[in-house]
Structure formats: C-alpha cells, structure tokens
PDB file of the backbone (N, CA, C, O) and the ligand in Angstrom, with CONECT records:
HET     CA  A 101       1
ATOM      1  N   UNK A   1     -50.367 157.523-158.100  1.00  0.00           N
ATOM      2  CA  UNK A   1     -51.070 156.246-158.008  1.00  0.00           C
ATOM      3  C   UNK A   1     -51.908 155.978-159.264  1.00  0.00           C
ATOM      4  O   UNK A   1     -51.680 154.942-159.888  1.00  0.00           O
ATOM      5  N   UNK A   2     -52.929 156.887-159.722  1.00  0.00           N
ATOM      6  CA  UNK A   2     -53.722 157.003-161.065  1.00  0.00           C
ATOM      7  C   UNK A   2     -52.452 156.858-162.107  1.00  0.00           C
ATOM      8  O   UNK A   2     -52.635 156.188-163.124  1.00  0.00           O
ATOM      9  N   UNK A   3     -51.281 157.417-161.897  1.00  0.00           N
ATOM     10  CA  UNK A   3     -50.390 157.244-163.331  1.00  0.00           C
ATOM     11  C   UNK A   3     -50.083 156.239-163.293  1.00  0.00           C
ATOM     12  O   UNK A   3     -49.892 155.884-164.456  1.00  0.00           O
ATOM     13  N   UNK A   4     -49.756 154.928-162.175  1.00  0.00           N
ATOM     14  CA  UNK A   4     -49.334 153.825-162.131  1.00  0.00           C
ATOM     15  C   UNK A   4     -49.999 153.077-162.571  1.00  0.00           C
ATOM     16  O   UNK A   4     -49.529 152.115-163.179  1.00  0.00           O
ATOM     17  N   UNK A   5     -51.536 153.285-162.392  1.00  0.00           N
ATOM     18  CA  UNK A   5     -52.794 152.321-162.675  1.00  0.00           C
ATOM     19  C   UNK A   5     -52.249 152.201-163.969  1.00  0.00           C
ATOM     20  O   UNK A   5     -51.394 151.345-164.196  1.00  0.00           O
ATOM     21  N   UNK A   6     -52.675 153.012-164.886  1.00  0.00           N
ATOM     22  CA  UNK A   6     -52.988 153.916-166.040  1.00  0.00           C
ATOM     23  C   UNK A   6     -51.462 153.383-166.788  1.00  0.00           C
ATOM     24  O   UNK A   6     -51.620 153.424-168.009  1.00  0.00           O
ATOM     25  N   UNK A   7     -50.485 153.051-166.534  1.00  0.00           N
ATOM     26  CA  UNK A   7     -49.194 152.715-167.103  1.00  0.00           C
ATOM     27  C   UNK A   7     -49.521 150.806-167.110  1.00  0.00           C
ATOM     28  O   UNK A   7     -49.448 150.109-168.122  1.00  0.00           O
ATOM     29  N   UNK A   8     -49.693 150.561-166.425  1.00  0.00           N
ATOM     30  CA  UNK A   8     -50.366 149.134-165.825  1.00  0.00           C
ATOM     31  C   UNK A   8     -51.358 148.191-167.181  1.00  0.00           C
ATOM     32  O   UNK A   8     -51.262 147.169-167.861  1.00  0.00           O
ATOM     33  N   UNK A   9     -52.086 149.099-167.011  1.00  0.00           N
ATOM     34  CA  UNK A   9     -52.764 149.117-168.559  1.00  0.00           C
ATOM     35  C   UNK A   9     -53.044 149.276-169.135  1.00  0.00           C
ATOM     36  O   UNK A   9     -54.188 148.904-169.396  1.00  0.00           O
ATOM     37  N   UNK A  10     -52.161 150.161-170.154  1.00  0.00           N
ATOM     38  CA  UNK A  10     -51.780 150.876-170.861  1.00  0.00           C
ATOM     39  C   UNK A  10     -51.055 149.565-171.583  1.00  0.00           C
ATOM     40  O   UNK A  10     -51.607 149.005-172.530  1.00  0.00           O
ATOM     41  N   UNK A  11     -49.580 149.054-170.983  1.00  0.00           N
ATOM     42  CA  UNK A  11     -48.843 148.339-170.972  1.00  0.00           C
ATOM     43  C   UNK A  11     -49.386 147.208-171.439  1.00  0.00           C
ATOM     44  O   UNK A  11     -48.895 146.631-172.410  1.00  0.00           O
ATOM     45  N   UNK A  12     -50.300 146.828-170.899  1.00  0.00           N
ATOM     46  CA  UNK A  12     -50.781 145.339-171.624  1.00  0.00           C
ATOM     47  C   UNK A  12     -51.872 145.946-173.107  1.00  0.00           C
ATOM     48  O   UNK A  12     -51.955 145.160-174.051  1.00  0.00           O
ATOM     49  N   UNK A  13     -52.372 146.835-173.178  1.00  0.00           N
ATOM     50  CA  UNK A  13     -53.240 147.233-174.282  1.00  0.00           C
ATOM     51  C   UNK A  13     -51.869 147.792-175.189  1.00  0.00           C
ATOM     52  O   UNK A  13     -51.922 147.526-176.390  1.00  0.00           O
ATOM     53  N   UNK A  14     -51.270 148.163-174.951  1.00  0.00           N
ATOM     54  CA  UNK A  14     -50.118 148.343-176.043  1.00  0.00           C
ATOM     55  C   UNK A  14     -49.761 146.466-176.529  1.00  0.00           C
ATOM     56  O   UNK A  14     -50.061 145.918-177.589  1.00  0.00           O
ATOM     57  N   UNK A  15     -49.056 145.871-175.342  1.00  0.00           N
ATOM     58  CA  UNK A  15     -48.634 144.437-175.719  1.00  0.00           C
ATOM     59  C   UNK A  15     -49.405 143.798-176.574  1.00  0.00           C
ATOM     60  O   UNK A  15     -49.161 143.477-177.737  1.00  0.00           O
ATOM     61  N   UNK A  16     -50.649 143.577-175.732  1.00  0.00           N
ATOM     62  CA  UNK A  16     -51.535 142.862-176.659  1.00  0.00           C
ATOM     63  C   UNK A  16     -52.140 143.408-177.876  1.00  0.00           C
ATOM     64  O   UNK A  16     -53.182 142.875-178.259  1.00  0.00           O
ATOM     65  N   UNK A  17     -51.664 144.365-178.532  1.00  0.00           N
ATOM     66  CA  UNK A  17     -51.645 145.189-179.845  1.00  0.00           C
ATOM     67  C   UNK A  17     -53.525 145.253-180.071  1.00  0.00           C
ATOM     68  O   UNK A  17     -54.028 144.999-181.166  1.00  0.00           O
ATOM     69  N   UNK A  18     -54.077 145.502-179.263  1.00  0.00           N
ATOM     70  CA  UNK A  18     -55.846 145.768-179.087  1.00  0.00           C
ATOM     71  C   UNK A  18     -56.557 144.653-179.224  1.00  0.00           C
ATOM     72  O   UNK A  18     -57.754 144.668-179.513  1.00  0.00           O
ATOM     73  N   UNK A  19     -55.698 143.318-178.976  1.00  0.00           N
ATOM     74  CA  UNK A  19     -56.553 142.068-178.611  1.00  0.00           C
ATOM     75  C   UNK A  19     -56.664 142.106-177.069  1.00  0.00           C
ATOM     76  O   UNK A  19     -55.974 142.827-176.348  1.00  0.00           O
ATOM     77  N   UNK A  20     -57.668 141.197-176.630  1.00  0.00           N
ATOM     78  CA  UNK A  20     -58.051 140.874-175.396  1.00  0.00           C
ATOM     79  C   UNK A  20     -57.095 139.753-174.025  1.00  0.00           C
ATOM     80  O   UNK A  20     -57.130 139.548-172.811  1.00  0.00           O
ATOM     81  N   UNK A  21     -56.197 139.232-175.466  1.00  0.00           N
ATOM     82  CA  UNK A  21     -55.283 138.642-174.443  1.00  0.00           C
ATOM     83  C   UNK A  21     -53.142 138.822-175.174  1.00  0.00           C
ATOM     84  O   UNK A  21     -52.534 138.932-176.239  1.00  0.00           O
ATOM     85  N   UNK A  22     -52.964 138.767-174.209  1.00  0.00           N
ATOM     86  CA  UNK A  22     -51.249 138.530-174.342  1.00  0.00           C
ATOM     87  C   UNK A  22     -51.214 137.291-175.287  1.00  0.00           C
ATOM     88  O   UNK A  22     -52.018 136.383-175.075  1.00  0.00           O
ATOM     89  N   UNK A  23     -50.042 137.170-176.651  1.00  0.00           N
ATOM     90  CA  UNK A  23     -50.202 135.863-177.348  1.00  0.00           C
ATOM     91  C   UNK A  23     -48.577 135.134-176.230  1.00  0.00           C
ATOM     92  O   UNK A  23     -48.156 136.077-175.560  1.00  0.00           O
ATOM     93  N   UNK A  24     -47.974 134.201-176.038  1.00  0.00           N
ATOM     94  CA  UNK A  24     -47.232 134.292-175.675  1.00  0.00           C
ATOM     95  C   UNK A  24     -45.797 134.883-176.173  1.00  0.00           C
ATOM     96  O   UNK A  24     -44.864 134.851-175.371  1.00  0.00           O
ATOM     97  N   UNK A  25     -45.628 135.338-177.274  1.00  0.00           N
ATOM     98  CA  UNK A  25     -44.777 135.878-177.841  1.00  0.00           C
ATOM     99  C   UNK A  25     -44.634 137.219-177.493  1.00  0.00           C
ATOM    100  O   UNK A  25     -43.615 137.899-177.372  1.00  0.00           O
ATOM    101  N   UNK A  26     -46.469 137.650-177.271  1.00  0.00           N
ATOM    102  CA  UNK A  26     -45.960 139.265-177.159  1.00  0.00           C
ATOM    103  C   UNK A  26     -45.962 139.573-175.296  1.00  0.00           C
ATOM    104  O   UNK A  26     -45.567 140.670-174.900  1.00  0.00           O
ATOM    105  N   UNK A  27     -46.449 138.476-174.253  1.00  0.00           N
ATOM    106  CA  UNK A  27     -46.458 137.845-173.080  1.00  0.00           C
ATOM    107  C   UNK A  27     -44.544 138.115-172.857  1.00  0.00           C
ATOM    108  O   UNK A  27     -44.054 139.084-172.276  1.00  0.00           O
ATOM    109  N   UNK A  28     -43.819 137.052-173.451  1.00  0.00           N
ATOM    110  CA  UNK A  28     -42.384 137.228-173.175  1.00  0.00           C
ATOM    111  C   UNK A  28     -41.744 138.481-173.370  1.00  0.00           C
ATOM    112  O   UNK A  28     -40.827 138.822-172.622  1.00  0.00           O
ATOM    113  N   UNK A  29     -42.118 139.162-174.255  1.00  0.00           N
ATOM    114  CA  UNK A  29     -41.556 140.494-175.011  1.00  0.00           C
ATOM    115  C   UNK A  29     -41.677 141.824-173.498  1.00  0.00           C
ATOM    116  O   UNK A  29     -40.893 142.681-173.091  1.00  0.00           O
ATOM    117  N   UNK A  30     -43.235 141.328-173.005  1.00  0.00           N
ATOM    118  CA  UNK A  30     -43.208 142.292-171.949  1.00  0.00           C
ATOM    119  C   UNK A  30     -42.804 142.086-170.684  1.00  0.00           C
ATOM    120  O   UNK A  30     -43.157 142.812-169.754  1.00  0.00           O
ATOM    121  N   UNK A  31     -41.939 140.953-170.546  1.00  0.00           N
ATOM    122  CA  UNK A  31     -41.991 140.484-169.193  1.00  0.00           C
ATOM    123  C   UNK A  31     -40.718 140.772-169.541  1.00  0.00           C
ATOM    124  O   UNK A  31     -40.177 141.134-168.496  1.00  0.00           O
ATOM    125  N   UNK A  32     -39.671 140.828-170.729  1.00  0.00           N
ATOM    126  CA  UNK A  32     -38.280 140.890-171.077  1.00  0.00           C
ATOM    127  C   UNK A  32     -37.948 142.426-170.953  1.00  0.00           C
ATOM    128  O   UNK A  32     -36.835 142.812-170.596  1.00  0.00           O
ATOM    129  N   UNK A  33     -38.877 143.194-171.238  1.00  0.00           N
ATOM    130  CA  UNK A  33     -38.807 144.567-171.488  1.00  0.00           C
ATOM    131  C   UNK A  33     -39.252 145.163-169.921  1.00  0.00           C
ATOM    132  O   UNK A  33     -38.429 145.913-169.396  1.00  0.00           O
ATOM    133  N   UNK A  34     -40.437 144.879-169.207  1.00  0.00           N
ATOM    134  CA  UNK A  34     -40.587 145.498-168.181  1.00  0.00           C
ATOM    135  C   UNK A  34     -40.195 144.760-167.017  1.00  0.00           C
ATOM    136  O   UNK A  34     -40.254 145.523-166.053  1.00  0.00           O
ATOM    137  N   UNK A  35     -39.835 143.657-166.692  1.00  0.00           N
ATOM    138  CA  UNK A  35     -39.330 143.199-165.523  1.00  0.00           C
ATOM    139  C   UNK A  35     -37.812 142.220-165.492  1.00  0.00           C
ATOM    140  O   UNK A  35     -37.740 141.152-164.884  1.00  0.00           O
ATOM    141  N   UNK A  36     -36.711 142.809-166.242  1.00  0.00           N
ATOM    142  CA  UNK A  36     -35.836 142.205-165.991  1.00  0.00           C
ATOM    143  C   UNK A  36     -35.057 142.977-164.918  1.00  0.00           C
ATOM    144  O   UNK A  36     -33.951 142.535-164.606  1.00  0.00           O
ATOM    145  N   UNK A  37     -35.582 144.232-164.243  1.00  0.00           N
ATOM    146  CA  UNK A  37     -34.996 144.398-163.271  1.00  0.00           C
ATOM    147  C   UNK A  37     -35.711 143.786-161.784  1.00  0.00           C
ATOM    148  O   UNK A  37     -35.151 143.672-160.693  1.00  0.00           O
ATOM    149  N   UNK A  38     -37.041 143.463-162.125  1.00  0.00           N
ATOM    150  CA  UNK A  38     -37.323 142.767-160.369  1.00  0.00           C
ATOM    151  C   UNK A  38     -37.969 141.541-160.323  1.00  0.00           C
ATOM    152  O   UNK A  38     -38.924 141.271-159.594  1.00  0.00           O
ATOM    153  N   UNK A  39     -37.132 140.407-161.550  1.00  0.00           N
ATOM    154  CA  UNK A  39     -37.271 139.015-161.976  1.00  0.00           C
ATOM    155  C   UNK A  39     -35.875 138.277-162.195  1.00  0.00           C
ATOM    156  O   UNK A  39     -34.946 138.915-162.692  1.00  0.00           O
ATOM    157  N   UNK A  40     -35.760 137.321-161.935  1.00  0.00           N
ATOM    158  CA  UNK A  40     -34.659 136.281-162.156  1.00  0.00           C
ATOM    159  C   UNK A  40     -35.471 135.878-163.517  1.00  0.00           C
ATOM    160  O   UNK A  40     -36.638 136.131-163.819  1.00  0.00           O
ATOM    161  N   UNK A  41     -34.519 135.205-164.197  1.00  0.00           N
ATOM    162  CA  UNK A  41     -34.543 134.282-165.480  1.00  0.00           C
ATOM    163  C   UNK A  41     -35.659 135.137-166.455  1.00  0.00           C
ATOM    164  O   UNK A  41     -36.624 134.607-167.006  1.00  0.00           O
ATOM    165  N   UNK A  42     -35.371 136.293-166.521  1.00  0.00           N
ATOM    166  CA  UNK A  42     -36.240 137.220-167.650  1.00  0.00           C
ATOM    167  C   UNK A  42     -35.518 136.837-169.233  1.00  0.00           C
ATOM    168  O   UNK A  42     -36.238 136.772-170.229  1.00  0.00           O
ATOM    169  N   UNK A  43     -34.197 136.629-169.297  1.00  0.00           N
ATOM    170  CA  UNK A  43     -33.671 136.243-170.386  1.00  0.00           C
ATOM    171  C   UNK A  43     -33.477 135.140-171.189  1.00  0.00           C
ATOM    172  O   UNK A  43     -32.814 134.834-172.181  1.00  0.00           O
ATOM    173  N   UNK A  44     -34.718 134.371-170.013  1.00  0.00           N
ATOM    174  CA  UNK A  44     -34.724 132.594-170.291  1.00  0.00           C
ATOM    175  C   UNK A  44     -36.195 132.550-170.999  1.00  0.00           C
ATOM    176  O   UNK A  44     -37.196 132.507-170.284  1.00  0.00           O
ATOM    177  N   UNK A  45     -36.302 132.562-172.470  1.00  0.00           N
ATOM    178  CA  UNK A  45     -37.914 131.986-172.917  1.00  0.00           C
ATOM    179  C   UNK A  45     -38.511 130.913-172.001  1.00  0.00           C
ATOM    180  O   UNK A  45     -39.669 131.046-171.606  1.00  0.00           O
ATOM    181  N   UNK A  46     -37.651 129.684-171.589  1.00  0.00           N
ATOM    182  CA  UNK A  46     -38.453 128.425-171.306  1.00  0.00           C
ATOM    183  C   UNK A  46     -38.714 128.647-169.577  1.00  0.00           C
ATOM    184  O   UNK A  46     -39.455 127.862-168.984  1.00  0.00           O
ATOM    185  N   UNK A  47     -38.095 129.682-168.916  1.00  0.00           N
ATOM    186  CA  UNK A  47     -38.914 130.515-167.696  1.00  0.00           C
ATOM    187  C   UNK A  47     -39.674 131.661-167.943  1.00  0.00           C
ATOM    188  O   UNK A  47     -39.965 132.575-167.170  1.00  0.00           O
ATOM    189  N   UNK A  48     -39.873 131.546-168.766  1.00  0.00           N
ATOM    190  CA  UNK A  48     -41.034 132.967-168.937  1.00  0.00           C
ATOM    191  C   UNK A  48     -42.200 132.285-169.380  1.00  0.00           C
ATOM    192  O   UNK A  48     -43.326 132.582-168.981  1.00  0.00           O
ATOM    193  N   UNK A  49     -41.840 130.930-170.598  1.00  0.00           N
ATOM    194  CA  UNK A  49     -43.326 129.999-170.253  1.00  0.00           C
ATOM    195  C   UNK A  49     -43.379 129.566-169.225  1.00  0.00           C
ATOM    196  O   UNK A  49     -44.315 130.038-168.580  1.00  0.00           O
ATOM    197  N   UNK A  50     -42.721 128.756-168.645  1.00  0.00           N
ATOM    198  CA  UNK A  50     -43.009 128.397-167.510  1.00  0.00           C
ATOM    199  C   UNK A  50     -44.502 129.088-166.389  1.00  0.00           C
ATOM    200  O   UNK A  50     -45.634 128.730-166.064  1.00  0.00           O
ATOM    201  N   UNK A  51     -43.437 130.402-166.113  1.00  0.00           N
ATOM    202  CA  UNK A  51     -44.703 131.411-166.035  1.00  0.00           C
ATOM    203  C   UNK A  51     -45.779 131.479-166.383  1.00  0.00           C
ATOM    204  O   UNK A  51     -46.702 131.156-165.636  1.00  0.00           O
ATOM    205  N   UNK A  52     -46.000 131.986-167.803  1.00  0.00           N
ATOM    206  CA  UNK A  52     -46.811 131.974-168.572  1.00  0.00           C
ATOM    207  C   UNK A  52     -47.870 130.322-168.122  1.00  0.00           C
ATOM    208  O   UNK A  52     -49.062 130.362-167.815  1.00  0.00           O
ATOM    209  N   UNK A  53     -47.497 129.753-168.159  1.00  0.00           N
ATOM    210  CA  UNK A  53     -48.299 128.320-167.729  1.00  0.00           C
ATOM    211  C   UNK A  53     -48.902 128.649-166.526  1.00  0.00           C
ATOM    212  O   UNK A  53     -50.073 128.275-166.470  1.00  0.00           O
ATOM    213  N   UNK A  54     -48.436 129.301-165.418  1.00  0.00           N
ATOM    214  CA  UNK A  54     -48.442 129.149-163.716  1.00  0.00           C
ATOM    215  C   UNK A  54     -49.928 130.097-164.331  1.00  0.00           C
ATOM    216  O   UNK A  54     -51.086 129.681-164.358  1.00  0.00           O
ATOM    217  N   UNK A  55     -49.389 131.531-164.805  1.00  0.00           N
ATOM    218  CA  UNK A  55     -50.691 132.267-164.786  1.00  0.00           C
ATOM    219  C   UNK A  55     -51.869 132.012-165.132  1.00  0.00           C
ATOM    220  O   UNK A  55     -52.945 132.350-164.638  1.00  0.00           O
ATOM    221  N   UNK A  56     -51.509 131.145-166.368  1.00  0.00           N
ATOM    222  CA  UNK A  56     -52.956 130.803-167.361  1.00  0.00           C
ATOM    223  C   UNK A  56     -53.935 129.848-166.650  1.00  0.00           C
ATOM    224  O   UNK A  56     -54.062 128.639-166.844  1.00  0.00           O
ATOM    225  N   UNK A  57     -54.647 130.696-165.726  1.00  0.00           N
ATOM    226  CA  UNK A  57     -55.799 129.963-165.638  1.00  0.00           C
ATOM    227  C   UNK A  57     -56.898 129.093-165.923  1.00  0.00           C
ATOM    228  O   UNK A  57     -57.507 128.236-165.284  1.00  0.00           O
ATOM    229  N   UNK A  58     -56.976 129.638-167.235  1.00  0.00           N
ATOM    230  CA  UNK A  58     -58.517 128.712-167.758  1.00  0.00           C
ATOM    231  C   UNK A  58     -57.536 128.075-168.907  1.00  0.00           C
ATOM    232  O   UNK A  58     -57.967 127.276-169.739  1.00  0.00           O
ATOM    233  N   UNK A  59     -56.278 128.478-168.869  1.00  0.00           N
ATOM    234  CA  UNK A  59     -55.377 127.146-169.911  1.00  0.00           C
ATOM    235  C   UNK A  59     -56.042 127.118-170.939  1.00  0.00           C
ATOM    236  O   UNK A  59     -56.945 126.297-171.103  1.00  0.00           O
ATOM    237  N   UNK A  60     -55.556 128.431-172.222  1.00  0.00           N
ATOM    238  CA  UNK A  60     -55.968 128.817-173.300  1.00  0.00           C
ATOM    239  C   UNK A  60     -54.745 129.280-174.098  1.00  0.00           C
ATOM    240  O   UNK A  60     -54.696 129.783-175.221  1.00  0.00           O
ATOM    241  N   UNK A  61     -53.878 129.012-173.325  1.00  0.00           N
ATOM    242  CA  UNK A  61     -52.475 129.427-173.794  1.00  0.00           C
ATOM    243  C   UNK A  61     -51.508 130.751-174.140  1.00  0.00           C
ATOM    244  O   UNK A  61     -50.372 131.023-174.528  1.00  0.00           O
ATOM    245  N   UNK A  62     -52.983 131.494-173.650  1.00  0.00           N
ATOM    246  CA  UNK A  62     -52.939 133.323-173.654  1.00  0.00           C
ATOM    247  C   UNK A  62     -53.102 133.483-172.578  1.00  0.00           C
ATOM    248  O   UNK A  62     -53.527 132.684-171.745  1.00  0.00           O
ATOM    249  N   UNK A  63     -52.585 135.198-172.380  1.00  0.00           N
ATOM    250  CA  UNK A  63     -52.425 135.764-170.601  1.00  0.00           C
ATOM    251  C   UNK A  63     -53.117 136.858-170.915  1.00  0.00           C
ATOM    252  O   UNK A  63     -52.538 137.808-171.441  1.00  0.00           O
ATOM    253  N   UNK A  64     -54.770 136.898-170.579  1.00  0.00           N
ATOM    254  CA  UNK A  64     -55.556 137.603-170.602  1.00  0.00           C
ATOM    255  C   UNK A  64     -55.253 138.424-169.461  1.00  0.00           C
ATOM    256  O   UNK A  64     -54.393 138.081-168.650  1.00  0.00           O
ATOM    257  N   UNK A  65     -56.276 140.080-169.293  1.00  0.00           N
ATOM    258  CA  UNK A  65     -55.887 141.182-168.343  1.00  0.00           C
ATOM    259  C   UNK A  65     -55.739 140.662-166.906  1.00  0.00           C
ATOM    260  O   UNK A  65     -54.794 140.872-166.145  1.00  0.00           O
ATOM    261  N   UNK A  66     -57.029 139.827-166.639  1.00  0.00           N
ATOM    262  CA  UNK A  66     -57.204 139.225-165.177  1.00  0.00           C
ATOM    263  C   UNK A  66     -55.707 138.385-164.929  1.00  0.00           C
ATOM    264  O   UNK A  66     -54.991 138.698-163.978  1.00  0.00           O
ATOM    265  N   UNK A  67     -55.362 137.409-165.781  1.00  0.00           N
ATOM    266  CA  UNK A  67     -53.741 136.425-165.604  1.00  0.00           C
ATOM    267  C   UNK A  67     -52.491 137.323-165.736  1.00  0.00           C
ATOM    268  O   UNK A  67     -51.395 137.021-165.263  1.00  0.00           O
ATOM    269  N   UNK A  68     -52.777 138.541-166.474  1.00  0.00           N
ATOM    270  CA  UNK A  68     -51.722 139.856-166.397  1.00  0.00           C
ATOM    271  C   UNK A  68     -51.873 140.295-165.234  1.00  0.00           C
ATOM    272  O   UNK A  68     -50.698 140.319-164.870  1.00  0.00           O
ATOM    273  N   UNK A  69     -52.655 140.783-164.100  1.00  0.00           N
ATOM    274  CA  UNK A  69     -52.785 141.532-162.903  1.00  0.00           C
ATOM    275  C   UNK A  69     -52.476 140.643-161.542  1.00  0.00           C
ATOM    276  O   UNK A  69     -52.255 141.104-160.422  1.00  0.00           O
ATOM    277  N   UNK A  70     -52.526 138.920-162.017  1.00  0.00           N
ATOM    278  CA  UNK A  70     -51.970 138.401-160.999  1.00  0.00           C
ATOM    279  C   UNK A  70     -50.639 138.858-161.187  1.00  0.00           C
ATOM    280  O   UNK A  70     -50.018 139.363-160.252  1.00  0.00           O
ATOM    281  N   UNK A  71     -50.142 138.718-162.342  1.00  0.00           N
ATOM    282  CA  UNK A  71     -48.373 138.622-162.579  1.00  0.00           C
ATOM    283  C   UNK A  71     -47.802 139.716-161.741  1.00  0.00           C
ATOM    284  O   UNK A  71     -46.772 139.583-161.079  1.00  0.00           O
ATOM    285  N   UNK A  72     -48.829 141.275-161.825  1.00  0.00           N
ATOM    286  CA  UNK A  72     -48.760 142.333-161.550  1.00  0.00           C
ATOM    287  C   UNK A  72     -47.985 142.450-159.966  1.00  0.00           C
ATOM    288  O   UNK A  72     -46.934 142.794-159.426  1.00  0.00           O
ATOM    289  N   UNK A  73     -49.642 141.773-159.626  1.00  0.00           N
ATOM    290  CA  UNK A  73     -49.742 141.121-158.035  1.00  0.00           C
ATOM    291  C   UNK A  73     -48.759 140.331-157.409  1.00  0.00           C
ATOM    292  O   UNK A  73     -48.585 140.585-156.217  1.00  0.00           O
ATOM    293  N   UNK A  74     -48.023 139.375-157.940  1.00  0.00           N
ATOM    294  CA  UNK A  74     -46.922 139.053-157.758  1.00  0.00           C
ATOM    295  C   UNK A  74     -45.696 139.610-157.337  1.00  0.00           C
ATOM    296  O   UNK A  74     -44.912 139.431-156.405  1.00  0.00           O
ATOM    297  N   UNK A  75     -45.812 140.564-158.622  1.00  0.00           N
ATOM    298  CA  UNK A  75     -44.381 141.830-158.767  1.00  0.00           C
ATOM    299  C   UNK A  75     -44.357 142.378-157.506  1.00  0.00           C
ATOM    300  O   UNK A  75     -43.487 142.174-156.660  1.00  0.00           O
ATOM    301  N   UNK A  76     -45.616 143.285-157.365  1.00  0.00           N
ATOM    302  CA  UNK A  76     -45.515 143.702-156.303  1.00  0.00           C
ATOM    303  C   UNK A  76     -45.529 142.993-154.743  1.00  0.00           C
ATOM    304  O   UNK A  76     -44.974 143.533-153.786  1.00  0.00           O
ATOM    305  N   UNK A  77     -46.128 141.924-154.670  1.00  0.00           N
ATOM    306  CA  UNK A  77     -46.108 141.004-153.490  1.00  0.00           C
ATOM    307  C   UNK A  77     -43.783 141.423-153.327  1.00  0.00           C
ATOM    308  O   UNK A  77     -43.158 141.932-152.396  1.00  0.00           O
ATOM    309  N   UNK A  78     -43.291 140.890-154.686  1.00  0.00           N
ATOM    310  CA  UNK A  78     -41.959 140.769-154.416  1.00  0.00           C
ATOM    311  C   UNK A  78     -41.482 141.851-153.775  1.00  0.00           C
ATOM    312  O   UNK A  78     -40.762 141.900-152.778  1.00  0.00           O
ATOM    313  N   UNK A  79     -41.988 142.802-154.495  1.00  0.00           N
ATOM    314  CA  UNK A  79     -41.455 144.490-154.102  1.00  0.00           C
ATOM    315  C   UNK A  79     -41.398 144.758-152.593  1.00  0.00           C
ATOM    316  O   UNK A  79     -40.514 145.065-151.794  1.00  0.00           O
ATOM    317  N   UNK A  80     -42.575 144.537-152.546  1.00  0.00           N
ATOM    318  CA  UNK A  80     -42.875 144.567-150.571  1.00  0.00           C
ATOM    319  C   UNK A  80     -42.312 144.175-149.675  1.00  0.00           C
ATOM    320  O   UNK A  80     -42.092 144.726-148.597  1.00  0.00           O
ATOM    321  N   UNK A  81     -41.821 142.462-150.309  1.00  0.00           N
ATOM    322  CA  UNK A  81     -41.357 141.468-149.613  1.00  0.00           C
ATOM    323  C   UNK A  81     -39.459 142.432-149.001  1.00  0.00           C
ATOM    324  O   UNK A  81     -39.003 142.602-147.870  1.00  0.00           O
ATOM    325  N   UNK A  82     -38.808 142.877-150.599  1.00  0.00           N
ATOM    326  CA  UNK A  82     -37.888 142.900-150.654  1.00  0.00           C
ATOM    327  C   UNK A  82     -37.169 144.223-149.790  1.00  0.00           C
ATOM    328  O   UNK A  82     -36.059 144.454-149.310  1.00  0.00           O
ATOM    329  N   UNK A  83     -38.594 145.000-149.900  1.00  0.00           N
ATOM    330  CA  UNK A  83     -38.606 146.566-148.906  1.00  0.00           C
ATOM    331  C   UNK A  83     -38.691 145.945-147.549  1.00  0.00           C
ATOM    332  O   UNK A  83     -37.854 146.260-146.704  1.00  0.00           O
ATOM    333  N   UNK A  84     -39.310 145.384-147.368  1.00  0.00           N
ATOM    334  CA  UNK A  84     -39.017 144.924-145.771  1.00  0.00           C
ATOM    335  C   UNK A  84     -37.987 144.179-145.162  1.00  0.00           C
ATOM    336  O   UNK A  84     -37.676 144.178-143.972  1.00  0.00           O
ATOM    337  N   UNK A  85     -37.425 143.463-146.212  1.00  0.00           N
ATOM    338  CA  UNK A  85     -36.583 142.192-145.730  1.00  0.00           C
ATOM    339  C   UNK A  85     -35.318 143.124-144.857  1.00  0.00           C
ATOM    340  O   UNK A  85     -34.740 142.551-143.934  1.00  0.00           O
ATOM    341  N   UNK A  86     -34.933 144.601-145.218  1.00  0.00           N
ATOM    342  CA  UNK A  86     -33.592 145.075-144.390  1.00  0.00           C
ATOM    343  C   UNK A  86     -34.418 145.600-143.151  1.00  0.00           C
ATOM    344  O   UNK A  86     -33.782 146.027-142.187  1.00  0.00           O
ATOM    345  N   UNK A  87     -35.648 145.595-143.123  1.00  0.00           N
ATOM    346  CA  UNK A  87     -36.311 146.479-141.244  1.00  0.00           C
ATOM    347  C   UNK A  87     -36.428 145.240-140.640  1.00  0.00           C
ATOM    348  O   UNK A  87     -36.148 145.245-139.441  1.00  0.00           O
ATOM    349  N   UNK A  88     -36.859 143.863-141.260  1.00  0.00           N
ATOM    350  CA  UNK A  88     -36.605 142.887-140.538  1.00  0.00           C
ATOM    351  C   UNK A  88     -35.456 142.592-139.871  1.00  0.00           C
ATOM    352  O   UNK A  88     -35.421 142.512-138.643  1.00  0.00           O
ATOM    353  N   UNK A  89     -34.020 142.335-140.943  1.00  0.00           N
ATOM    354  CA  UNK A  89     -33.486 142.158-140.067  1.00  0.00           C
ATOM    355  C   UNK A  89     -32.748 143.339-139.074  1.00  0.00           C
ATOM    356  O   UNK A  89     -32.088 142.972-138.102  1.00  0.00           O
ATOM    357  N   UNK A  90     -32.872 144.412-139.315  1.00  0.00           N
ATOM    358  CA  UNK A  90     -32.934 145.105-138.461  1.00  0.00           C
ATOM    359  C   UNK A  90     -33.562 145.009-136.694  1.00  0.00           C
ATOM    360  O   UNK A  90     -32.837 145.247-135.728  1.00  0.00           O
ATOM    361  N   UNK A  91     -34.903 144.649-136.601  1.00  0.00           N
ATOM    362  CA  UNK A  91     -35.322 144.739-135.692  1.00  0.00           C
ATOM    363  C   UNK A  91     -34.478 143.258-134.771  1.00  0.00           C
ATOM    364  O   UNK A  91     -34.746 143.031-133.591  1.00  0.00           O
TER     365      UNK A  91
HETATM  366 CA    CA A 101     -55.433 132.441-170.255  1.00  0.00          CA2+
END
C-alpha cells in the first residue's frame, strides 16, 4: 500500500520534472505511458485534453498534484467498478 502511495507520487514529481504542476505536454505523456491499459482514447491528444480540461479546476491550464489525484481517483473509482461488474452479474 506505502509502495503504491509512494509510486503515485513519485510519478507525478518525475512528470512534472520538479515543478508544482503537470504542463499539458508532460500531463499527456503520463496518461499515454501509465494508463493506456485502464483508459479508452489514451492515443487520442484531443481526449487527453479534453481530460485535462475536466480536471483543471481553478483553469490554469496545468494539472497540479490535487487535479492529478482526482484523475488518480477516477482510475481507481474505474478499477472497482470493473472488479465488481462479473459478482454482479453473477448474483
Ligand atoms: Ca490546474
């Protein structure tokens, strides 16, 4: 669990090369590299802004740590979703 944290952000302090936010260039690079296995349209720039838009909160055009940990939050919301979906229909 600590190695997951710890990979988590790690991952964005590597991306964001020791700035405080994702630029969107280096934003796409990690969403291309770490989630094209549990994302649709990872190979599409103009869905990864897209994204990139949904997250940016205070609409600065960067994906600071807090707009990185929703994305996070997301991922995993999917993960959960997708682990359950065969006990559902199971039951
Ligand atoms: Ca932002």
């Amino acid at each position: 669990m600590e190695s997951a944290i710890k990979t988590i952000v790690t991952t964005f302090l590597k991306s964001a090369g020791g700035k405080d936010n994702l630029s969107p260039k280096a934003f796409q690079k990690l969403v291309q590299k770490q989630f094209s296995g549990v994302m649709e349209d990872t190979d599409s720039s103009a869905a990864i802004m897209e994204m990139q838009k949904g997250l940016d909160e205070n609409s600065d055009g960067k994906v600071s740590f807090q707009e990185y940990l929703t994305l996070i939050g997301y991922v995993a919301n999917t993960m959960s979703q997708k682990h359950c979906e065969p006990k559902e229909a199971a039951s």
